[in-house]
C-alpha positions as CSV (number, residue, x, y, z in Angstrom):
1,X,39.4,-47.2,-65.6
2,X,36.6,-45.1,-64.5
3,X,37.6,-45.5,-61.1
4,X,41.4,-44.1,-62.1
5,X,40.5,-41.5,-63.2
6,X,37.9,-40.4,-60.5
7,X,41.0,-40.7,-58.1
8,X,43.7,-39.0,-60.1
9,X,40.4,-35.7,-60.4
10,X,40.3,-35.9,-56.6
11,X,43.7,-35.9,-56.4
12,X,44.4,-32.8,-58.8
13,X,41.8,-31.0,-56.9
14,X,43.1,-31.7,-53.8
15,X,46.5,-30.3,-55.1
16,X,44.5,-26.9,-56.3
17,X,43.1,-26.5,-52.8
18,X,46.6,-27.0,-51.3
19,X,47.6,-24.5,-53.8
20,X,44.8,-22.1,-52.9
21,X,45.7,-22.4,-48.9
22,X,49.3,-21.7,-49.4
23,X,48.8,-18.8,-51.6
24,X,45.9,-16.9,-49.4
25,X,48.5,-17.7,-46.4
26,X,51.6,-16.1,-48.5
27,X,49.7,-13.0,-49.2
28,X,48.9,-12.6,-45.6
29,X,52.1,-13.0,-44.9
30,X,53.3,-10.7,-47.4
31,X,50.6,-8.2,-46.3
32,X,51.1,-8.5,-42.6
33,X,55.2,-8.1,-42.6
34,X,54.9,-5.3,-45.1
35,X,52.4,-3.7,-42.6
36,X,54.8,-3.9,-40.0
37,X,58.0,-2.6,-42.4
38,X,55.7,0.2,-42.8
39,X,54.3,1.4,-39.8
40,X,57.3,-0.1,-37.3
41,X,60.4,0.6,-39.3
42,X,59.5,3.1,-42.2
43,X,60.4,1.1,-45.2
44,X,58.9,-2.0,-46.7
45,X,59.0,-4.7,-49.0
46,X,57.3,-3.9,-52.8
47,X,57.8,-7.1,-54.0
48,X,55.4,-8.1,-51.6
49,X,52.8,-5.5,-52.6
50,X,52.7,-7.2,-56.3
51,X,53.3,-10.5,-55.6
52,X,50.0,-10.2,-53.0
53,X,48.1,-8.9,-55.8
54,X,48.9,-11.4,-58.2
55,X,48.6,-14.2,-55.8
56,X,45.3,-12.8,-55.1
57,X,44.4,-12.9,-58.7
58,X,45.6,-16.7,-59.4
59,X,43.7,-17.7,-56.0
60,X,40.6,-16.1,-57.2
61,X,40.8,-18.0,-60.6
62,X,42.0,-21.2,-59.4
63,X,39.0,-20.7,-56.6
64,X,36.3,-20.2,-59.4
65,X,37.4,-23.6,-60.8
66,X,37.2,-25.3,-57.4
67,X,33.9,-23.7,-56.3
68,X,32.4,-24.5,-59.9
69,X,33.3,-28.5,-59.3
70,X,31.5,-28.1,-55.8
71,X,28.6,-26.6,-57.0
72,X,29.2,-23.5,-55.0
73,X,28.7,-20.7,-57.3
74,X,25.8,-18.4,-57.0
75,X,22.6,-19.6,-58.8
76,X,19.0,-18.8,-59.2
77,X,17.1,-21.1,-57.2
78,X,13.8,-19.6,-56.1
79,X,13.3,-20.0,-59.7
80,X,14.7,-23.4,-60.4
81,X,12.8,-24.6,-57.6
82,X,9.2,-23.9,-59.0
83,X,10.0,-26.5,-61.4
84,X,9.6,-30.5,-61.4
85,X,12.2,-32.7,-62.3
86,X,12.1,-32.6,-66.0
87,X,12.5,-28.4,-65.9
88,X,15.2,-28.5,-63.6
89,X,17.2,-30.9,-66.0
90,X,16.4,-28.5,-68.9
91,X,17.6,-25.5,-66.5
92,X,20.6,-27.1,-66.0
93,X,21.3,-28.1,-69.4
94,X,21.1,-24.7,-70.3
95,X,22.9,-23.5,-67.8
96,X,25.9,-25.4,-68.8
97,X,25.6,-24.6,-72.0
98,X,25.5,-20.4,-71.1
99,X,28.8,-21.5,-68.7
100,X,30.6,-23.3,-71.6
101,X,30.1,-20.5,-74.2
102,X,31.1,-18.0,-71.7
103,X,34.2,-19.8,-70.7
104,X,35.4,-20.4,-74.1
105,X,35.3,-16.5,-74.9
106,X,37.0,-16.2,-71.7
107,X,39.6,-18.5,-72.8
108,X,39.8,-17.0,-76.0
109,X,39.8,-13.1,-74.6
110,X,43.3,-14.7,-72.7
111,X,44.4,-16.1,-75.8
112,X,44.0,-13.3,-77.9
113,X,45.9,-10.8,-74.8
114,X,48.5,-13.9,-74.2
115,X,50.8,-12.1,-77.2
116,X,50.6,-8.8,-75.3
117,X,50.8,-9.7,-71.8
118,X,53.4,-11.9,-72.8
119,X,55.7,-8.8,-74.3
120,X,54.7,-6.6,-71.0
121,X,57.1,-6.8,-67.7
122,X,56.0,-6.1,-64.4
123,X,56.8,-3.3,-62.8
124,X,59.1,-4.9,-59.2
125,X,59.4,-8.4,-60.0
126,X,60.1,-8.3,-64.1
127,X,57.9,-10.8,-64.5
128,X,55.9,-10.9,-67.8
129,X,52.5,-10.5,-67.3
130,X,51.4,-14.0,-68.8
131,X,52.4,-15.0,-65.8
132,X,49.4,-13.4,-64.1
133,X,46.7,-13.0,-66.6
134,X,47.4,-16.6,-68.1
135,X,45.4,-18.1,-65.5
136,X,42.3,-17.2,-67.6
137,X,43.6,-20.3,-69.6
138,X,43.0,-22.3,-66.7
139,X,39.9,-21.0,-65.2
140,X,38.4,-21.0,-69.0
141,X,39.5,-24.4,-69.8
142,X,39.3,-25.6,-66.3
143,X,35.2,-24.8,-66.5
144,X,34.7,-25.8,-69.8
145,X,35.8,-28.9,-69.0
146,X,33.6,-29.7,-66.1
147,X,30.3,-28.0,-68.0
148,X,31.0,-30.4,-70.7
149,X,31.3,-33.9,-68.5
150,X,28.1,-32.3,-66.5
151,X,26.2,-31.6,-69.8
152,X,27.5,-34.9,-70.9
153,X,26.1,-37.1,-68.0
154,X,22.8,-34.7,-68.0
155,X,22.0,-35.3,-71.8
156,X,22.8,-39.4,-71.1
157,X,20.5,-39.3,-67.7
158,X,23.6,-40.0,-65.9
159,X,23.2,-36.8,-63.7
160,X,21.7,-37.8,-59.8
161,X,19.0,-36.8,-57.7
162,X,21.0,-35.4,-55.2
163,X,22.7,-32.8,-57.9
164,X,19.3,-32.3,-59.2
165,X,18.0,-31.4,-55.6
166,X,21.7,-29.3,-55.4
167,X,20.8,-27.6,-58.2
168,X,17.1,-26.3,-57.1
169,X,18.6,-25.5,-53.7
170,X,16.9,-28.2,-52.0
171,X,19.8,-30.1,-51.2
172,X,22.7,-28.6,-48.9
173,X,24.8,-31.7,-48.5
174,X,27.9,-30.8,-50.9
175,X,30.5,-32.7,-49.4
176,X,28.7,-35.5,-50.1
177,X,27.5,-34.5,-53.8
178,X,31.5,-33.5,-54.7
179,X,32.2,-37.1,-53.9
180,X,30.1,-38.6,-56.7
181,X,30.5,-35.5,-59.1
């Protein structure tokens, strides 16, 4: 079962980083012909200007998820690294603990705006702006979720070395740490 289930992650993260490839290549697509509308032929596209915003929006959320599963967020670790095994492993329980309480406001900031960005339009494309702000329900859940299985597998002494060392900085080898994660 376990093993299921670690395929069918990889697979859905796979399919986000598709998704994050084709959206950064659609908005510079959309970026670069409207450039060329503009300065070649004196007109242009402005569905393009607002979808390239949005689809920068959802590939910066849907990137936050990603980068949080690798480990590649920013962290303090000239400070984590002064400290032996047993402080790093309280460092990173807290941590996850700070990153699942400020997810679930996050999730619940979208929650509580779903109502009104669900009544508001867009200006070109008519779209209702759930469309673009309800990827906070993604990113917050999205985060919670993986604070909670790493705070899980750090309070059972499941959690490696190699994320310990990833953790403190020590340890730069991440393709190799997002395999077992």
């Amino acid at each position: 079962m376990g093993l299921i289930m670690q395929r069918a992650t990889d697979t859905f993260y796979r399919i986000l980083e598709f998704l994050l490839i084709f959206l950064l290549s659609a908005m510079a697509v959309m970026v670069f012909v409207n450039v060329v509308l503009r300065y070649g032929f004196n007109s242009g596209l402005n569905i393009s200007d607002e979808l390239s915003r949005y689809f920068f929006v959802w590939l910066t959320f849907i990137g936050a998820v990603v980068a949080f599963r690798e480990h590649s967020h920013v962290g303090v670790e000239t400070l984590v690294m002064l400290f032996g095994r047993k402080g790093r492993i309280i460092c990173m329980i807290l941590a996850n603990i700070i990153i699942i309480a400020v997810s679930a406001i996050f999730f619940w900031g979208t929650w509580k705006q779903a109502p009104i960005n669900a009544s508001m339009a867009a200006p070109v494309t008519k779209l209702p702006m759930i469309w673009v702000y309800g990827i906070g329900f993604f990113t917050g859940a999205g985060v919670v979720l993986i604070a909670l299985e790493r705070l899980f597998r750090l309070l059972t002494g499941r959690v490696t070395e190699e994320e310990i060392a990833a953790f403190a900085g020590e340890n730069m080898d991440l393709e190799h740490l997002s395999e077992r994660v």
